[in-house]
N, C-alpha and C positions, 0 to 999 in steps of 0.2 A: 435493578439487576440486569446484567446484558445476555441479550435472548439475541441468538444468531440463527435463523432458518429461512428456508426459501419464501419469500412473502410476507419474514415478520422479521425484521432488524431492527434491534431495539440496543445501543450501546450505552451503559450508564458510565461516566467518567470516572468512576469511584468504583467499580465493578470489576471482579476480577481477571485476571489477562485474557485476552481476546489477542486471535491474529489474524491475518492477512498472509495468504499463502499462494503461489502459483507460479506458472513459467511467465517470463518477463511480457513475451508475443505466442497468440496461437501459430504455434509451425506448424500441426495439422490434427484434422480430426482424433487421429488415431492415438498422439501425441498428447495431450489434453489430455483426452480421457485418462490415459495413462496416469498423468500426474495427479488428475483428479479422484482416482482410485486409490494412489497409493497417499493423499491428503487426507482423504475422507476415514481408512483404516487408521491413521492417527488422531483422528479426531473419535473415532468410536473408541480405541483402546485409553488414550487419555483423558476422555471427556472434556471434549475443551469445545469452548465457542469458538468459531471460524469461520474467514470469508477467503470462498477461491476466488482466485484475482488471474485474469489475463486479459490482454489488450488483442481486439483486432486487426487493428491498425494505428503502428508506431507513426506519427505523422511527422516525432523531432526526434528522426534517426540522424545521424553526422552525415552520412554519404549519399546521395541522389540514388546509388548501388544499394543501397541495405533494405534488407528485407523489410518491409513493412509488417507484414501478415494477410491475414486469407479478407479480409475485408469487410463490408458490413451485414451484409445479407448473408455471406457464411459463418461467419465469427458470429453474430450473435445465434444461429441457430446451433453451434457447437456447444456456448454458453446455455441455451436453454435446453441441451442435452444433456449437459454436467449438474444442473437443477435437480432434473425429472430421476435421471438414473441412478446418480450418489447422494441426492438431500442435499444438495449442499449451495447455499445460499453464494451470490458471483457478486461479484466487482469487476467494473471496467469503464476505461478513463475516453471520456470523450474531448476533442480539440475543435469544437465548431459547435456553433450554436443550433446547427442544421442537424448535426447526428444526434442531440439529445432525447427527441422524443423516441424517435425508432429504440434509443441503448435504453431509456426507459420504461419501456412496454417488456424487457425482457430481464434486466438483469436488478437483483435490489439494492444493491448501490453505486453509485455512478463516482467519480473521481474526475478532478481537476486537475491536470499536471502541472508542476510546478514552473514551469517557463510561462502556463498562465494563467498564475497564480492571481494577478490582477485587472485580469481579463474582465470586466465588470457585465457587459449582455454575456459572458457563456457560465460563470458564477446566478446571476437573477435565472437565466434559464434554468438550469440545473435544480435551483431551490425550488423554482415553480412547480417540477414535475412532483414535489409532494416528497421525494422520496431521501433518504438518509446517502450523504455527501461528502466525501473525504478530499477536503481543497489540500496540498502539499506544498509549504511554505517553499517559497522562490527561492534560490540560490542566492539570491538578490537581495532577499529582503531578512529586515530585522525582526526579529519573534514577536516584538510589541507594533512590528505594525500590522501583524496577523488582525490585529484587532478592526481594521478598516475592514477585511477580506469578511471577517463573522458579522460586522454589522451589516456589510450588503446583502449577507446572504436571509439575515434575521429580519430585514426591511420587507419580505417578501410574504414573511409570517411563518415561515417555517423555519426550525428552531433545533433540526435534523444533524449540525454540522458537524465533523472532525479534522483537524489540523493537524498534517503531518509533518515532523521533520524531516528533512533528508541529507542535512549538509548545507555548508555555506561555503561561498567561494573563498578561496585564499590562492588568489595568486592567478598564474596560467595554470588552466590543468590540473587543478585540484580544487579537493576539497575537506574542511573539515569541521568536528562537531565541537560544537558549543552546547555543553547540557547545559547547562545557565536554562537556554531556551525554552527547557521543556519544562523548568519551572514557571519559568515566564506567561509562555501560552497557556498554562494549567488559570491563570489568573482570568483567563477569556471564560472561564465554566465551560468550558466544551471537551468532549475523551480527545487527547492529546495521544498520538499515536509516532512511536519510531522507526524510522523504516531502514535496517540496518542493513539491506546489502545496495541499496544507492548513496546511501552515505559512506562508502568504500572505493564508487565507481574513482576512476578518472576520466572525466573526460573529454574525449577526444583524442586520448591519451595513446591511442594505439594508428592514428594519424587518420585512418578513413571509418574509424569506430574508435568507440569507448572501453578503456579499458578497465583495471580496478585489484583493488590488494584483499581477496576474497578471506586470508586468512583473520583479519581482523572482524569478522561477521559477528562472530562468538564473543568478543572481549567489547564491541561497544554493545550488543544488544545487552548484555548482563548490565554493563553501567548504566546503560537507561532505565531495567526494568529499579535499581539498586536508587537512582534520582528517583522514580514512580510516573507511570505509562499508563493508559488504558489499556494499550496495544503494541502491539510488533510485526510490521510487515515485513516479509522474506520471501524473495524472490527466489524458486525452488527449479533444480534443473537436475536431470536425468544424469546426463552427462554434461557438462558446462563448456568444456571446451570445443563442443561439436553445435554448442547452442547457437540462434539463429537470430541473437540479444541480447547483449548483457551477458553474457557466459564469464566471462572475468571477474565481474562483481555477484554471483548469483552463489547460493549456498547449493553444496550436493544434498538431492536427495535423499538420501540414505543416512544424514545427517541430520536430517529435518526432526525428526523424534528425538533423537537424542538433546539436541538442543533445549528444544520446546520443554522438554519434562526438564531439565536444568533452569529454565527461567521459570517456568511455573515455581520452584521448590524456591528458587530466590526471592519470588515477589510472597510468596506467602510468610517467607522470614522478617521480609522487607517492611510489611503493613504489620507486623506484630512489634516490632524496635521501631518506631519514629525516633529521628535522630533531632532533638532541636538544633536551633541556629543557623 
């Protein structure tokens, strides 16, 4: 059964939907919290498990110009303010083998970005800190060779891990999905999670940023929960076009409920009709 709280993350792959929710980078205290208020009121009205998700430092932004975020010594203390004040269990992706221990003293689950997805010392790190792991399959790579990425991480004895989709490349500047894959990586035993507004991004696509066709947020996340997901991450924004990341590819807030109570009502149709073949 998947138990999502500050200090106890327990995702069972077979369990019912679970998400991943937040603004892509902390842009600021004040900001956060915001969004983690207005997450946390959806997770109390719909009962749902859930993990806020923000980064404090974007490390593979496109432009030497792009905001990173507020960085490590503020970013995770905003994080363990969004813990203490809304309940609510964080996520956030580290890029160096050097920031893992600091991100996991504070946040309950730690994330791998997909550019390093095969990053082999910051994957063993990660698993060592004990704690529950969401690696994001490469742009790069093929769903069955996720299978290398879970035995490194299982080598270590910890047995914690999630594999997310996000898209695969086709072409320059785009990307697209292959649910094939999410059947695929289901074969790893591990919750297999979708994460629909980076599988929308473009990127690069706006020349010194990433751009993205946000309106398709809603029609892949229902096909994935419709294939079967543990999960669905959605990168959640106030305003998107004033966003400071990702604002192209990021779902409006205000839409965030609505959505979620639509794929809830799908995955529970979904696990009652198995479709053979």
């Amino acid at each position: 059964m998947t138990k999502i709280e500050p200090g106890h993350v327990e995702i069972d792959a077979g369990g019912t939907l679970f998400f991943i929710a937040g603004p892509c980078v902390i842009e600021s205290r004040d900001h956060c919290l915001k969004i983690a208020e207005a997450v946390s009121h959806v997770r109390d009205r719909l009962k749902i498990a859930i993990l806020f998700k923000a980064s404090y430092d974007k490390a593979n932004r496109t432009s030497i110009r792009s905001f990173r975020g507020p960085g490590e010594q503020e970013g995770l203390d905003i994080l363990q303010q969004v813990r203490q004040q809304f309940g609510l269990a964080v996520l956030t992706d580290v890029h160096e083998t050097t920031q893992v221990c600091a991100a996991a003293q504070v946040v309950d689950v730690l994330q791998v970005p997909a550019f390093l997805s095969r990053q082999t010392d910051l994957i063993l790190a990660c698993a060592r800190t004990g704690k529950t792991v969401n690696v994001k399959k490469g742009q790069f790579l093929a769903p069955w060779d996720m299978k290398h990425v879970v035995d490194k991480f299982q080598a270590t004895g910890n047995s914690k891990v999630m594999v997310t989709e996000r898209g695969t490349s086709f072409g320059y500047n785009q990307l697209i999905v292959d649910f094939r894959s999410l059947v695929i990586m289901r074969e790893l035993k591990v919750p297999v999670i979708f994460d629909a507004t980076h599988s929308v991004q473009i990127p690069g696509g706006a020349g010194t940023a990433s751009s993205g066709n946000s309106e398709f947020i809603g029609p892949l996340a229902r096909a994935a929960v419709s294939v079967g997901v543990a999960g669905i991450f959605l990168e959640v924004h106030d305003d998107p076009a004033r966003a400071l990341s990702d604002g192209p590819n990021a779902l409006r807030l205000d839409l965030f409920e609505y959505l979620v109570d639509q794929l809830l009502e799908l995955d529970a149709v979904c696990r009652q009709h198995t479709i053979a073949g």
